[in-house]
C-alpha positions as semicolon CSV with decimal commas, in nm:
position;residue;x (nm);y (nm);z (nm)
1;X;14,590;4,109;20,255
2;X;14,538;4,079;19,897
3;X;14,842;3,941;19,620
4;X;14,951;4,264;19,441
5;X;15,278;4,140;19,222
6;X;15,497;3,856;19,220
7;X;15,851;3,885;19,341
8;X;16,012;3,816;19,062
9;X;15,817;4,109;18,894
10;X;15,931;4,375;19,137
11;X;16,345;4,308;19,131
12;X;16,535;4,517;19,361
13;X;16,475;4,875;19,229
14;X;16,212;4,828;19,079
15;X;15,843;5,006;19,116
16;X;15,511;4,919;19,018
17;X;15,179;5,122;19,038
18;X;14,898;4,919;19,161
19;X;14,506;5,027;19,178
20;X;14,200;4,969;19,352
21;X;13,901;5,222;19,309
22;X;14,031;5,523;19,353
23;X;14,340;5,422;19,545
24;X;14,655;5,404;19,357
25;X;14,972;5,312;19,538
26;X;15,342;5,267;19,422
27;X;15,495;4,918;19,550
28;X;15,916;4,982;19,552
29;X;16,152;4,745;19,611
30;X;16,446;4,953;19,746
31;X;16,775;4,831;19,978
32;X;16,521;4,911;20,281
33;X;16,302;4,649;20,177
34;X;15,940;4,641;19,963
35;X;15,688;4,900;20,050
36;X;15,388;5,089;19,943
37;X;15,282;5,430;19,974
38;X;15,041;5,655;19,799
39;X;15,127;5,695;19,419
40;X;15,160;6,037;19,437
41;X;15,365;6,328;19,513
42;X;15,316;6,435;19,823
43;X;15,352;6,801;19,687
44;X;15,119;6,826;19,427
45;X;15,009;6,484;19,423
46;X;15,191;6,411;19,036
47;X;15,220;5,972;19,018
48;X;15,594;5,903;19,148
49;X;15,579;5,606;18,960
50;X;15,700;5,782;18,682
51;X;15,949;5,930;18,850
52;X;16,308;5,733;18,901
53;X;16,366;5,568;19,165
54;X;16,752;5,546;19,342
55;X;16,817;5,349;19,632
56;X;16,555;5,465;19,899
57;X;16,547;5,799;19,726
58;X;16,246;5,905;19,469
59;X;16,215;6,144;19,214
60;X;15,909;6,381;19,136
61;X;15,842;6,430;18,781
62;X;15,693;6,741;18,783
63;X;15,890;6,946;19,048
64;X;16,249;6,785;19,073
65;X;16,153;6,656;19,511
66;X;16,326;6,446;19,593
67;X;16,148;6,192;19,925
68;X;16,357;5,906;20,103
69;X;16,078;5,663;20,064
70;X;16,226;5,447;20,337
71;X;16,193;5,748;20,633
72;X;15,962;5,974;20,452
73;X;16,213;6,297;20,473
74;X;16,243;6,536;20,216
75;X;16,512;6,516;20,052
76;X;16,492;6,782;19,804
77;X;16,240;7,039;19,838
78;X;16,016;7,134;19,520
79;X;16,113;7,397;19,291
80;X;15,816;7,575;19,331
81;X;15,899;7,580;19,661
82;X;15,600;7,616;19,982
83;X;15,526;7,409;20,323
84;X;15,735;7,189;20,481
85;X;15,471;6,931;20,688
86;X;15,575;7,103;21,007
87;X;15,439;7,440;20,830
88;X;15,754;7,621;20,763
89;X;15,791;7,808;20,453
90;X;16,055;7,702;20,152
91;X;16,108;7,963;19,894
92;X;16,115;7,874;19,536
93;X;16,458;7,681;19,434
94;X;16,716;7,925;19,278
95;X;16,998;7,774;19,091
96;X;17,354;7,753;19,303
97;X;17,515;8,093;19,274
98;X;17,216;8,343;19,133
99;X;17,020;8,513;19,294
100;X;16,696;8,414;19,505
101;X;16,389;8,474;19,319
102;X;16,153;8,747;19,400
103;X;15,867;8,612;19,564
104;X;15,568;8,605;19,338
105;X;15,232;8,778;19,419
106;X;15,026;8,652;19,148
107;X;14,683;8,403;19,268
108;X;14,872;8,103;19,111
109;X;15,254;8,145;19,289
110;X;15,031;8,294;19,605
111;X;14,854;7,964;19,607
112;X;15,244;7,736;19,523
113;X;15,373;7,887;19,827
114;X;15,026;7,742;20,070
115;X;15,091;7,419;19,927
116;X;15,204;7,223;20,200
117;X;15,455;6,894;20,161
118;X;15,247;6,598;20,301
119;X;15,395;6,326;20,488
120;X;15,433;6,016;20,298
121;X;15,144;5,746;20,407
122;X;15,267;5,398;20,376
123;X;15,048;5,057;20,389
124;X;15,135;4,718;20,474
125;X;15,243;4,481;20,259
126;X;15,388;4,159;20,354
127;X;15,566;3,848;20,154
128;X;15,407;3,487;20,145
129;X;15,558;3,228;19,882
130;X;15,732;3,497;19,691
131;X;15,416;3,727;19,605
132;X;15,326;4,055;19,760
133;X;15,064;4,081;19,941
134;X;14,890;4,408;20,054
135;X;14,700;4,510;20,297
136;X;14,403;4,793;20,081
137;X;14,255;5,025;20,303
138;X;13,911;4,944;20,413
């Protein structure tokens, strides 16, 4: 385990990117408790810490998902729509009360609806004399 932030810099509701080599992560302090996962959508991989962050729940910037960080559901599924984890398909979001979209058959919207929702991957983290300490892949 390695010190990441201090408490006091990561108030409840509050998120923080932090970086090592090639790994960033986002640290959140939501009503769940502090975590870390990857620091990036796990759509199209866009950083979720500039998303916004409510309760458990946060916001994509790119693609209005919506992921409960604290059981890794989707909440909202990407406008662009695609794979679920389990494989099942999501078609692209239509506002309430139009019509659905016509599916695309571009290369681009072809290649959208392969993308496949990855589950969140979370890494340890643990609190010793109010700093965060987390544990970096090896």
């Amino acid at each position: 385990f390695e010190p990441v932030a201090r408490l006091a810099d990561l108030p409840p509701g509050a998120m923080r990117r932090v970086t090592r080599g090639d790994l960033d992560l986002l640290l959140a302090h939501t009503p769940a408790g502090l975590l870390a996962v990857e620091d990036r959508c796990p759509h199209m991989a866009a950083p979720l810490s500039l998303g916004e962050l409510e309760g458990c729940v946060i916001r994509c910037p790119l693609h209005r998902g919506r992921f409960d960080l604290a059981s890794g559901e989707v909440v909202q599924f990407p406008t662009t729509g695609g794979l679920d984890a389990d494989g099942a398909y999501q078609p692209t979001w239509s506002p309430p009360g139009s019509e659905p979209k016509p599916e695309p058959t571009d290369l681009k919207a072809r290649a959208r609806a392969l993308t496949r929702i990855r589950r969140l991957r979370y890494y340890p983290l643990r609190l010793r004399d109010d700093v965060v300490e987390l544990a970096w892949p090896r």
